[in-house]
N, C-alpha and C positions, 0 to 999 in steps of 0.2 A: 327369761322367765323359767322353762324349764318344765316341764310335768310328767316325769318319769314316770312309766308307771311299775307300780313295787308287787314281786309275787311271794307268795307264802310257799309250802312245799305241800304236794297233796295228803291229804293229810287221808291215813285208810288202810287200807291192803292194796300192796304193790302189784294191782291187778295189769298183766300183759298188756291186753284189749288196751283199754284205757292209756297206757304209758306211752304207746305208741301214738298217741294224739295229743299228750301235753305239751313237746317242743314245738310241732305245726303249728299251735290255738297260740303259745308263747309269741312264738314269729308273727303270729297274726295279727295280734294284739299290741304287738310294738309299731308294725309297720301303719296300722290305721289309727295308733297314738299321734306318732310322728305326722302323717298326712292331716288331722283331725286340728293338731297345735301350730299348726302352720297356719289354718282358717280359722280363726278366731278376731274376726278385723271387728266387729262389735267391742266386743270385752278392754282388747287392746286401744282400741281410739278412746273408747268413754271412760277407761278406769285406770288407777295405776292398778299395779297386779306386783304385788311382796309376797316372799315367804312368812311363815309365822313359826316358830316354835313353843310357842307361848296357849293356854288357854283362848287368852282373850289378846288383842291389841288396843291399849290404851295412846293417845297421843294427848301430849302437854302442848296446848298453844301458848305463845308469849308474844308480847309488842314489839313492834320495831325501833332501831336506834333512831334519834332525831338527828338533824343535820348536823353535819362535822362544824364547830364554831369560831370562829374567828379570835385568834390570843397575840397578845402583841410579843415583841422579841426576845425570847430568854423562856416565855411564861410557860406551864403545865398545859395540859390539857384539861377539859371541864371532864369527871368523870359522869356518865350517860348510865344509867340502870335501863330495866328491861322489868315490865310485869307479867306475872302470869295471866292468857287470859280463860284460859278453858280445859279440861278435859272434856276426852270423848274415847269410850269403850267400845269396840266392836268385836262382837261375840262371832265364835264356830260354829257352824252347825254339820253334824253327823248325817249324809244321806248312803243310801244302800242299793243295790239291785243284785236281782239272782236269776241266772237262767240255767236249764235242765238240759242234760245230754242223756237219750235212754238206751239204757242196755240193747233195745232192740236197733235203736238208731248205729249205737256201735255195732252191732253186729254185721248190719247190713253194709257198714264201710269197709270191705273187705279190700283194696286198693286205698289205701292213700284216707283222704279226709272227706267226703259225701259233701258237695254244695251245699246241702240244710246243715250241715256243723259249723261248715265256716260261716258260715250267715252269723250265727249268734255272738262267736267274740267281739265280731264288729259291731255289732248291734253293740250291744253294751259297752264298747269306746265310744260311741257317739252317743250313747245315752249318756254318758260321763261330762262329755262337751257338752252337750243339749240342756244339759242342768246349770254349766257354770253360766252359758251365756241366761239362758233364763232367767238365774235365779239374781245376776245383776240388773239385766232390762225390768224386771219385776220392782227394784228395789228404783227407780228412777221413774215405772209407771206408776207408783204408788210414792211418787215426788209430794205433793198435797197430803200424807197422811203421817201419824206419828208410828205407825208399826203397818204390817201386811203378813199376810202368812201364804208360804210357798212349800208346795210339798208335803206339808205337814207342819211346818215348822214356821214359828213365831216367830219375829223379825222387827227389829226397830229400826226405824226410818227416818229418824229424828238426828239434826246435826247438834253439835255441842251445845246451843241452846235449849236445848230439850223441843223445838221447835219442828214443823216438819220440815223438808228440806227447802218445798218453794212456801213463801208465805210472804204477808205483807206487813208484821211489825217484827223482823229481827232484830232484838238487841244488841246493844255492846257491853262489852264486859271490864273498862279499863273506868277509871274515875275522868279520864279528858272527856269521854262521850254517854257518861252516863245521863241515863235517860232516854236516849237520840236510838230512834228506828231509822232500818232499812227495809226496803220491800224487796221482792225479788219475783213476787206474784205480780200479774197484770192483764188487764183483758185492754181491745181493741178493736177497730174495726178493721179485717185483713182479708176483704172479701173480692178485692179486685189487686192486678199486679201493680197498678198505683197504691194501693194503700199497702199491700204489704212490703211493697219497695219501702215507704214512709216507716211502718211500723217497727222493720228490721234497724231502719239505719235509728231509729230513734232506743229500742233494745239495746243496742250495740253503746250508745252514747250512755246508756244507763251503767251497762254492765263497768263499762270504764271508769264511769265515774265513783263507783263502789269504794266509801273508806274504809283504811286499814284501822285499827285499834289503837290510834295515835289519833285519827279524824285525816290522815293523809289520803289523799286521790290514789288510787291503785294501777289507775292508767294501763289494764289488761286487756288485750284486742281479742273479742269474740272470735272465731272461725270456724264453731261447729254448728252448723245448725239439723237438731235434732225434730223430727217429725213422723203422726201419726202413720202405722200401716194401713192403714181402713181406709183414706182418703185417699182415692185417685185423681181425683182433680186438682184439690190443695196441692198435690205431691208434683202432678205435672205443672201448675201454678207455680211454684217452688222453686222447680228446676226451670223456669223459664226466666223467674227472676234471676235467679242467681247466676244463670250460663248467657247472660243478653246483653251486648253490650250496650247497648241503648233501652231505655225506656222502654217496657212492652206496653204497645196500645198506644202509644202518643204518635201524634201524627208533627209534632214540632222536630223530632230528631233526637231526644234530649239525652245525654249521659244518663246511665243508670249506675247509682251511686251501690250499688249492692253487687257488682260484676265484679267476679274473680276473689270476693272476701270469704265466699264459706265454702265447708265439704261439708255436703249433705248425708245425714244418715237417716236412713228409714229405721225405727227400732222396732224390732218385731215385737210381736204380741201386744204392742200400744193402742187399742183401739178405742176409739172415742165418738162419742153423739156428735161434735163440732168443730171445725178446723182451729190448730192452736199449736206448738212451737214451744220448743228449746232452746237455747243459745247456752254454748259452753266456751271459755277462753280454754283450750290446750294448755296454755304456760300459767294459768291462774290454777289449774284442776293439777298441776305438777309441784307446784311450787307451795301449794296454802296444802296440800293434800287431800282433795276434794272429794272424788268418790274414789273410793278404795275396795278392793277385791284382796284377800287373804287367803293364800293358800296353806291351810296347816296340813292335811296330810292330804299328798297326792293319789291319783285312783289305786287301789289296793286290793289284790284281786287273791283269793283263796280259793282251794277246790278240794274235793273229799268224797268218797263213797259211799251212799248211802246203804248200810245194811242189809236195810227192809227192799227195797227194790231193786238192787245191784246197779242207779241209775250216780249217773257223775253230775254234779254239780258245783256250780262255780258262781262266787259272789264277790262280787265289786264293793268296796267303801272308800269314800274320803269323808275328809270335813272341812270346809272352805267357810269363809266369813265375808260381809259383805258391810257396807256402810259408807255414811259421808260423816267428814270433821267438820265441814264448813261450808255454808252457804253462796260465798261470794267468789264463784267460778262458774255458776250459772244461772238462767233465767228463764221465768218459763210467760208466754203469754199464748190467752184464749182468743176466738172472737167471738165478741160483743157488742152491739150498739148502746146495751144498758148496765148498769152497773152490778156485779158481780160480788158475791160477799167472800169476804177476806181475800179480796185482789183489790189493787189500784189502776186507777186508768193510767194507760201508757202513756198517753199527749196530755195527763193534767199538768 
């Protein structure tokens, strides 16, 4: 992936004081760039993560080829076309931070760089990271809506159907299935490690069964499963399902069909009134391009003197983008014993 991060030159009077602190802050800044992009296991498991050059990133979806056909001895091949079935734009957005070094702080560093100096480069590489993972988790907690705004900044949420990204009539886009919905929304009852044992392997059968824009079976194995931070029980529930090799709670002994199939993520800042669940296939979120992270420019840090108070100042910018192309890489269910609007029940 890569997220170098890019400096400008001070821009000012080529003030002593000050000069003697811009390679320390540089070094500081690279060394907790590097420590910072090595932990980023959020970002990296739930998203692809591309460079950008571009404004915006648009993707063209198209159908798949049908089976290879059977020609008797001598004869051609049947030629097979391909339709288009979708664009999907995903826009940049510009975020900022700035923090202060003062004259008197400089002064007072009379050896070397003062603890309270370095504090702050670092601070602002993790503020840099603290943003990218946020501002995906934000864009997957706000799964149910058609936009969200993060930071300041407006945001569409919506996959190539104009649709939000979980919901319960997605279209299709080719003339074979027009008409023909999919859901991808769903409530349940998932209040014990029986039922959620049931409800998962029932998600799982769903997600798989997902068709391509042909009406073909997609046959992609779920393994992520995605859950609220707020729910400590659910969560320890969870993980009991998922790491048991038997049944929790059964006194027959019974295989538990959910052992060994997921890697659980807690997504931070998810927090919800009632326990409820993601499921993402890994090789469907890689392959269809499912949720996408865009790096257009990496953190970009400038510094300058100011004038008026002789204080140094340094400001960070990138502009990263954020979005899904496509619905059918994952699924989200609630629980519910009663019906839910705009989801469908998991066991109808």
């Amino acid at each position: 992936m890569g997220n170098n991060v890019v400096y400008a030159k001070m821009v000012g009077t080529n003030d002593a004081m000050y000069g003697k602190f811009m390679h320390p802050i540089k070094m500081l800044i690279e060394n907790e760039s590097n420590a910072c992009e090595k932990n980023e296991p959020i970002l990296k498991k739930l998203f692809n993560i591309e460079k950008s050059s571009r404004y915006a990133e648009t993707t063209i979806g198209e159908s798949d080829f049908d089976v290879f056909k059977s020609v008797k001895e001598g004869q051609g091949a049947e030629n097979d076309s391909i339709t288009q079935t979708f664009d999907k734009t995903i826009y940049h957005h510009t975020f900022m931070k700035e923090f202060t070094i003062t004259q008197e702080m400089a002064e007072d560093s009379k050896i070397g760089i003062a603890s309270h100096i370095k504090r702050e480069p670092k601070k602002l590489v993790r503020a840099y990271y603290k943003t990218r993972t946020k501002f995906a988790c934000a864009a997957l907690i706000n799964g149910t809506s058609t936009s969200f705004k993060f930071a300041g900044a407006n945001v569409d949420a919506t996959t190539a159907d104009k649709l939000p990204l979980f919901h319960n009539k997605h279209p299709y886009f080719t003339p074979e299935m027009k008409g023909k919905t999919q859901s991808n929304n769903f409530y349940g009852d998932i209040s014990t490690a029986e039922k959620l044992e049931e409800a998962l392997g029932i998600a799982a059968n769903k997600l798989r069964n997902f068709k391509d824009e042909n009406g073909e079976i997609m046959e992609y194995v779920a393994d992520v499963l995605i859950i609220p931070c707020n729910r400590p029980k659910f969560e320890a529930l969870c993980k009991k399902v998922v790491g048991s090799e038997r049944t929790v709670g059964s006194n027959n002994n019974d295989i538990n069909t959910q052992y060994g199939n997921w890697t659980i993520v807690v997504l931070p800042g998810w927090e919800t009134d009632t326990d409820q669940f993601m499921i993402m296939s890994s090789d469907a979120n890689e392959n269809l391009a499912g949720n996408m992270f865009y790096n257009r420019v990496p953190l970009s840090i400038a510094s300058w003197i100011d004038n008026h108070t002789r204080n140094l100042l340094c400001n960070g910018r990138c502009r990263i983008g954020v979005g899904f192309n496509t619905w059918k890489h994952m699924l989200r269910c609630v629980h519910s014993t009663a019906a839910v609007t705009g989801a469908d029940s998991l066991t109808a």
